[in-house]
C-alpha positions in Angstrom: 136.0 125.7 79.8 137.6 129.0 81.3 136.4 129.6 85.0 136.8 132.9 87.0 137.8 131.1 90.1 140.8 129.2 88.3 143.6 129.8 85.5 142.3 127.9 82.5 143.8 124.5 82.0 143.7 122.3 78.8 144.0 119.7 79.8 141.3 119.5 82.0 139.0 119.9 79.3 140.7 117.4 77.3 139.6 114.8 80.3 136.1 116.4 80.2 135.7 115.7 76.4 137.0 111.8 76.8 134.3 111.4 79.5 131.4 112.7 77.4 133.0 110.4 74.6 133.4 107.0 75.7 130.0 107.3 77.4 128.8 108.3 73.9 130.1 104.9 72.3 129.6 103.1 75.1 125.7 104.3 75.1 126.3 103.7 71.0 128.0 100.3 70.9 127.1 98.5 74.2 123.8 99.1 75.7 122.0 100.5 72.8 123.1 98.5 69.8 121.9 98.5 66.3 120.0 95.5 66.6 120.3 95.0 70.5 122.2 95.5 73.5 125.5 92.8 73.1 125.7 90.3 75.4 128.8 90.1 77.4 129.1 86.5 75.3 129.3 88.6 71.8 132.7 90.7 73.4 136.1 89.7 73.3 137.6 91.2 76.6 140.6 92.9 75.9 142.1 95.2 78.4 141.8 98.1 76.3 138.3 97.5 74.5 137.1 96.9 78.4 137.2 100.6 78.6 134.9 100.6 75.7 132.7 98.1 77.2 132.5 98.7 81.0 132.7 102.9 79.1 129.8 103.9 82.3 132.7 104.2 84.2 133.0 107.6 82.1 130.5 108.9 84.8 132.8 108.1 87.8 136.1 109.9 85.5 133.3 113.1 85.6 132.5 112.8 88.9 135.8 112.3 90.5 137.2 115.6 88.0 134.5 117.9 90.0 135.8 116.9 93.3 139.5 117.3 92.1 138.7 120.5 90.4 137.1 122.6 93.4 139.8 121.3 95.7 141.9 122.9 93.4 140.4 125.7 93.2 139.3 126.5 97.0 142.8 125.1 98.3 144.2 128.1 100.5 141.3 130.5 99.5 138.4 131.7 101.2 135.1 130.7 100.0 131.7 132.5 99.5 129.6 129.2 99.1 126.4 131.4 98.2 128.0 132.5 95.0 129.5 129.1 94.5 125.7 127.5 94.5 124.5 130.5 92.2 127.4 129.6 90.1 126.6 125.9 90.0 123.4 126.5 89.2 124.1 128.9 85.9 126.2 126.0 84.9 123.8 123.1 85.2 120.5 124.5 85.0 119.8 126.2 81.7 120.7 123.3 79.6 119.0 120.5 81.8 115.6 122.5 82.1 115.6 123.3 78.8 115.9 118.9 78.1 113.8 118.1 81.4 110.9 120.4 79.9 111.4 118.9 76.5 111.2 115.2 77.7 108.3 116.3 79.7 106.3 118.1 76.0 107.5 114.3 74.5 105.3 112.4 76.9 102.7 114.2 79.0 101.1 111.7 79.4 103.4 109.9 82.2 105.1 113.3 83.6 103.0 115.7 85.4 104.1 118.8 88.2 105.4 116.5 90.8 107.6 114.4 88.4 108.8 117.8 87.0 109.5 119.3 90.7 111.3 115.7 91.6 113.6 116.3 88.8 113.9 120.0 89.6 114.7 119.5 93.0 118.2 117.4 92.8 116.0 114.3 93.2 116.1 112.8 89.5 117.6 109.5 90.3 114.5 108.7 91.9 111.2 106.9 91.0 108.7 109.7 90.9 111.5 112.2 88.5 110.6 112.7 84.7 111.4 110.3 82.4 111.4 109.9 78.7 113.1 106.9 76.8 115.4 109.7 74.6 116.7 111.0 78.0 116.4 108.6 81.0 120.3 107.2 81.1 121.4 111.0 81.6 119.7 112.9 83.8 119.9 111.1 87.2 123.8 112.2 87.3 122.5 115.9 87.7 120.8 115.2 90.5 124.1 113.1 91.8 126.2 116.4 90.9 124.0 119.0 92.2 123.7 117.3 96.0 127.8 117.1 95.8 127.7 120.8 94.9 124.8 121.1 98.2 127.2 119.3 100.2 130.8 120.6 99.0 130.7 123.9 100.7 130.2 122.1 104.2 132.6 119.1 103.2 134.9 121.6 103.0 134.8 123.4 106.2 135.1 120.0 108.3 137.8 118.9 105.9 139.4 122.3 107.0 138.7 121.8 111.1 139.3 118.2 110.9 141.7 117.3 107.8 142.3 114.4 105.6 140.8 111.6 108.3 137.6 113.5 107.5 137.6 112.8 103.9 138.6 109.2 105.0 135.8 108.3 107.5 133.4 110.1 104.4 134.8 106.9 102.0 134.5 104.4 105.2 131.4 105.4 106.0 130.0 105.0 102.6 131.5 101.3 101.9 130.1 100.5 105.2 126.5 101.7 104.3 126.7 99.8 101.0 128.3 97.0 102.6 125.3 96.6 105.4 123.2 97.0 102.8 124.1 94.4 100.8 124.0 92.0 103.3 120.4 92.8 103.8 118.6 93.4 101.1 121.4 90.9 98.9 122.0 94.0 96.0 123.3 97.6 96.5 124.0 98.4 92.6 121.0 101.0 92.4 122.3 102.7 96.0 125.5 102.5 94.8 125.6 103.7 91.2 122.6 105.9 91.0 122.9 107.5 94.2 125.3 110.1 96.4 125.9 107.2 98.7 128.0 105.6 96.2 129.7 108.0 94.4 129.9 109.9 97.2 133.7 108.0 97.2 134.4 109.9 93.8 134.0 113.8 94.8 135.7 112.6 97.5 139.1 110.9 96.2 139.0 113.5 93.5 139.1 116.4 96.6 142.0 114.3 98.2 144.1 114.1 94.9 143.0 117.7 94.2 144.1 119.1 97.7 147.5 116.9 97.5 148.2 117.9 93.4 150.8 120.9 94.5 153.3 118.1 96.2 152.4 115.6 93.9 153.0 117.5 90.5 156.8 117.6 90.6 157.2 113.7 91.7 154.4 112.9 88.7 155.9 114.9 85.7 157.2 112.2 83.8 155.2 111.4 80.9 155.9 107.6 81.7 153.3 108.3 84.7 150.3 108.9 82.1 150.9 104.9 80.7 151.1 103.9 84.3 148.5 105.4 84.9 146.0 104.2 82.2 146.7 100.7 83.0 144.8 100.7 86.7 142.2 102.0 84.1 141.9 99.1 81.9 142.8 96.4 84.7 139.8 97.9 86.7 137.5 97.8 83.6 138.6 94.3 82.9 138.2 93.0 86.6 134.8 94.6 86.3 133.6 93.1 83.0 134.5 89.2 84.6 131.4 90.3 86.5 129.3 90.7 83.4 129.1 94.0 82.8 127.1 96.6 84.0 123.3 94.7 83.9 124.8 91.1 84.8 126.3 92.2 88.2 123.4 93.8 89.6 123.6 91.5 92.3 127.6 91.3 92.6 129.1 92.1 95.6 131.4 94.3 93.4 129.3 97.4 94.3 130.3 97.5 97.5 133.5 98.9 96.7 133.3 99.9 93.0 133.0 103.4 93.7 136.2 103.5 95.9 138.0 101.7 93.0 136.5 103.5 90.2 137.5 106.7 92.3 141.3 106.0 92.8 142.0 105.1 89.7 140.3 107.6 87.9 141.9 110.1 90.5 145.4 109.2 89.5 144.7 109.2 85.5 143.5 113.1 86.8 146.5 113.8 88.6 149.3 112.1 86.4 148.1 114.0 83.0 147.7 117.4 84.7 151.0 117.1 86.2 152.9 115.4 83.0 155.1 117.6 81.0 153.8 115.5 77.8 152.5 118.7 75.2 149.8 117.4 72.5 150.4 119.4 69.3 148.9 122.5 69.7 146.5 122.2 67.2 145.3 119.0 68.3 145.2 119.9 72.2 143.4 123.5 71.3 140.9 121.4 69.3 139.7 118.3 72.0 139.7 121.9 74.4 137.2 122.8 72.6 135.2 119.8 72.3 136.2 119.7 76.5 134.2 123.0 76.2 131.0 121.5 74.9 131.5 118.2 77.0 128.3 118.4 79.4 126.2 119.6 76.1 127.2 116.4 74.1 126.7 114.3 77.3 122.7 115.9 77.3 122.1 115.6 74.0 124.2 112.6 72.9 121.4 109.9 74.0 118.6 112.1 72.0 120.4 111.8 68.7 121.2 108.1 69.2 117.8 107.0 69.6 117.0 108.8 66.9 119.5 108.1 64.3 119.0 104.8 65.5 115.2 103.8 64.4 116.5 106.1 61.1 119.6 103.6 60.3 117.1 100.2 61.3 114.9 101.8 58.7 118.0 102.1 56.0 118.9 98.4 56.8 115.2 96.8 56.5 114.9 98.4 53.6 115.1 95.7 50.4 115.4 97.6 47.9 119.1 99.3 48.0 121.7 100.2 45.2 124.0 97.9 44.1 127.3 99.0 46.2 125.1 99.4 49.4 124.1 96.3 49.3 127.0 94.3 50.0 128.1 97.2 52.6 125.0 96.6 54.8 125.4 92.5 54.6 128.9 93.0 55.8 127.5 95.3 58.9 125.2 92.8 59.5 127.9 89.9 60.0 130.3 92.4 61.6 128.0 93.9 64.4 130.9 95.2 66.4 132.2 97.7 63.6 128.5 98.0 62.7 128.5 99.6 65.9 131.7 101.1 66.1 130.8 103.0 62.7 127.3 103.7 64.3 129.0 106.0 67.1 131.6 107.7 65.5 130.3 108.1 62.3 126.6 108.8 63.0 125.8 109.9 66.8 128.8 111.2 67.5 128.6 113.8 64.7 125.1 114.9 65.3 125.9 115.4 68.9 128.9 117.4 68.2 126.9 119.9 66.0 123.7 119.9 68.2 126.0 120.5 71.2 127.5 123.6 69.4 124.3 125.3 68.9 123.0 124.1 72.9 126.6 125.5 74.6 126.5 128.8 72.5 122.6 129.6 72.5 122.1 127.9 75.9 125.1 127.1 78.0 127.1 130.1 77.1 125.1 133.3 77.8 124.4 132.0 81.7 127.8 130.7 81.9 128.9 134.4 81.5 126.7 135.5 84.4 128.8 133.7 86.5 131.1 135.4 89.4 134.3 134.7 90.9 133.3 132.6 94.9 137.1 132.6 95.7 139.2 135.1 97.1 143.4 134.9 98.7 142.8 134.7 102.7 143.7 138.0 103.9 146.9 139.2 105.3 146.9 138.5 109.7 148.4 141.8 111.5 150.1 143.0 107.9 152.2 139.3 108.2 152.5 137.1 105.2 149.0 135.5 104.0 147.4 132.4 105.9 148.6 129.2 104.7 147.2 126.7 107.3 143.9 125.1 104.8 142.5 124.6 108.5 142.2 128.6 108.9 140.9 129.7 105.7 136.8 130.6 106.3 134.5 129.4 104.2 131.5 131.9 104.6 128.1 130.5 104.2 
């Protein structure tokens, strides 16, 4: 997705499009299965299909990729963090009003104004927002992005006056909320997962890797640093799914910290395939770009289509009277429920997202996206001398 505040990079959308992915199969094959959710007793952990399993942890890779990417972009500039909210909101809010009003036409019935003005008002992840069954596991991380973008413009000027320990007592301050809290009330999943006071940790490591990414891309530009990379990756979704997975450890002590982890090691996967000098074809890397492109249309729609095509393909499959090769296809679905699954996703949800999303980015997201200006500018020059380079002494102007 080109910006006018940043020189368009690839690879960042290639990162954006794996997010929206694996939460698609992990939506797909994990928590909303053919037949039902799979029990952490059906799955063989492997270190790589943990990814797959434990795949929420998409929505921390998302996360800590927005506070990497404005760091980026507002290192050593000046910033105007009016148009930076105006641009913000062109990005997000076409596309979720136009879902948000369309869950609240699907049931009436339970959302009225105030649930609609919740929503509206960056305060989805909470009781009183709208909900509908098609769209409930996506919208609260809106309201999760939308207070980072409230609070980046300030996070920003302290991290300028104060520095790095800034961003550090931010993190610390967090794990220490979530650990009190747990010791309370016993469970801090819900205030750590659905809420800024958990993934706070993300936008935040993502910023720190973002504003360090100019010393670290030289040392980092080995392509042996992507492998090393992915393996914090899988070794952090395995160590999580010993836990039980995302519903089993709701009262795990693992959410104390699970941001922080989820953070770093997502923050170093960021760093280490920006910086790599590893080329996909070009073909190929143009292509995922462009599906990068549509990534926050297939994450809005992507739960829509698979409730959908789900009741459709239970329909298909309690149906008795089939042909005589489909037959023996659907029995062997039936006693293969992981590649029923797998098949499910890729073959089925995945492709109806990819052409809904399409349609949604160029008659939705597109036109507003256009509309957008540039909030960054180079600090001026001091007393006709070279430009400011201190990050401390570049304004942010509010």
């Amino acid at each position: 997705m080109k910006s006018k505040n940043i020189e368009y990079q690839e690879k960042i959308d290639h990162l954006r499009f794996f997010a929206a992915f694996l939460i698609l199969m992990f939506h797909g094959v994990v928590t909303h299965f053919l037949w039902k959710p799979l029990g952490t007793d059906q799955i063989k952990a492997t270190p790589l299909l943990d990814v797959l399993w434990e795949g929420h942890t998409a929505v921390g890779l998302f996360m800590t990729l927005s506070g990497f990417l404005f760091a980026v972009i507002c290192k050593g500039k000046e910033v105007n963090a009016l148009r930076f909210y105006r641009n913000r909101f062109l990005r997000i809010y076409p596309l979720f009003l136009t879902f948000l009003l369309l869950a609240c036409y699907l049931d009436q019935t339970r959302n009225g104004l105030i649930n609609l003005l919740t929503s509206l008002f960056f305060l989805h992840n909470t009781e009183n927002s709208v909900y509908y069954k098609w769209f409930t596991e996506v919208f609260w991380t809106i309201a999760v992005e939308f207070q980072f973008y409230l609070l980046f413009p300030f996070m920003l000027v302290f991290f300028r006056k104060y520095g790095y320990k800034y961003l550090l007592g931010l993190i610390a301050l967090s794990n220490l909320i979530l650990l009190t809290i747990y010791i309370a009330q016993g469970s801090v999943k819900v205030l750590s997962y659905l809420t800024i006071f958990g993934r706070i940790n993300e936008f935040v490591i993502g910023m720190i890797f973002g504003f360090l990414f100019d010393s670290l891309r030289r040392k980092l530009a080995h392509p042996a640093f992507i492998l090393l990379a992915i393996v914090p990756v899988m070794l952090a979704a395995s160590y999580f799914h010993t836990f039980g997975g995302l519903n089993a450890s709701v009262n795990s002590y693992l959410w104390i910290y699970w941001p922080t982890l989820e953070g770093l090691v997502w923050g170093f996967l960021i760093v280490a395939y920006n910086a790599s000098n590893f080329r996909l074809p070009q073909p190929l890397s143009r292509w995922l770009a462009m599906a990068g492109t549509l990534s926050f249309s297939m994450y809005m729609s992507h739960y829509f289509f698979l409730r959908t095509s789900r009741w459709f393909v239970l329909n298909i499959f309690a149906n008795d009277q089939h042909s005589a090769w489909l037959s023996p296809l659907l029995e062997q679905l039936r006693i293969h429920p992981i590649t029923a699954g797998l098949l499910f996703g890729i073959c089925i949800v995945f492709p109806l997202t990819l052409l809904a999303s399409i349609l949604t980015y160029l008659l939705i997201e597109k036109p507003f996206l256009e509309l957008r200006s540039s909030y960054t500018r180079l600090p001026a020059t001091e007393a006709g001398g070279p430009a400011v380079r201190e990050q401390e002494r570049v304004p942010v102007r509010v």
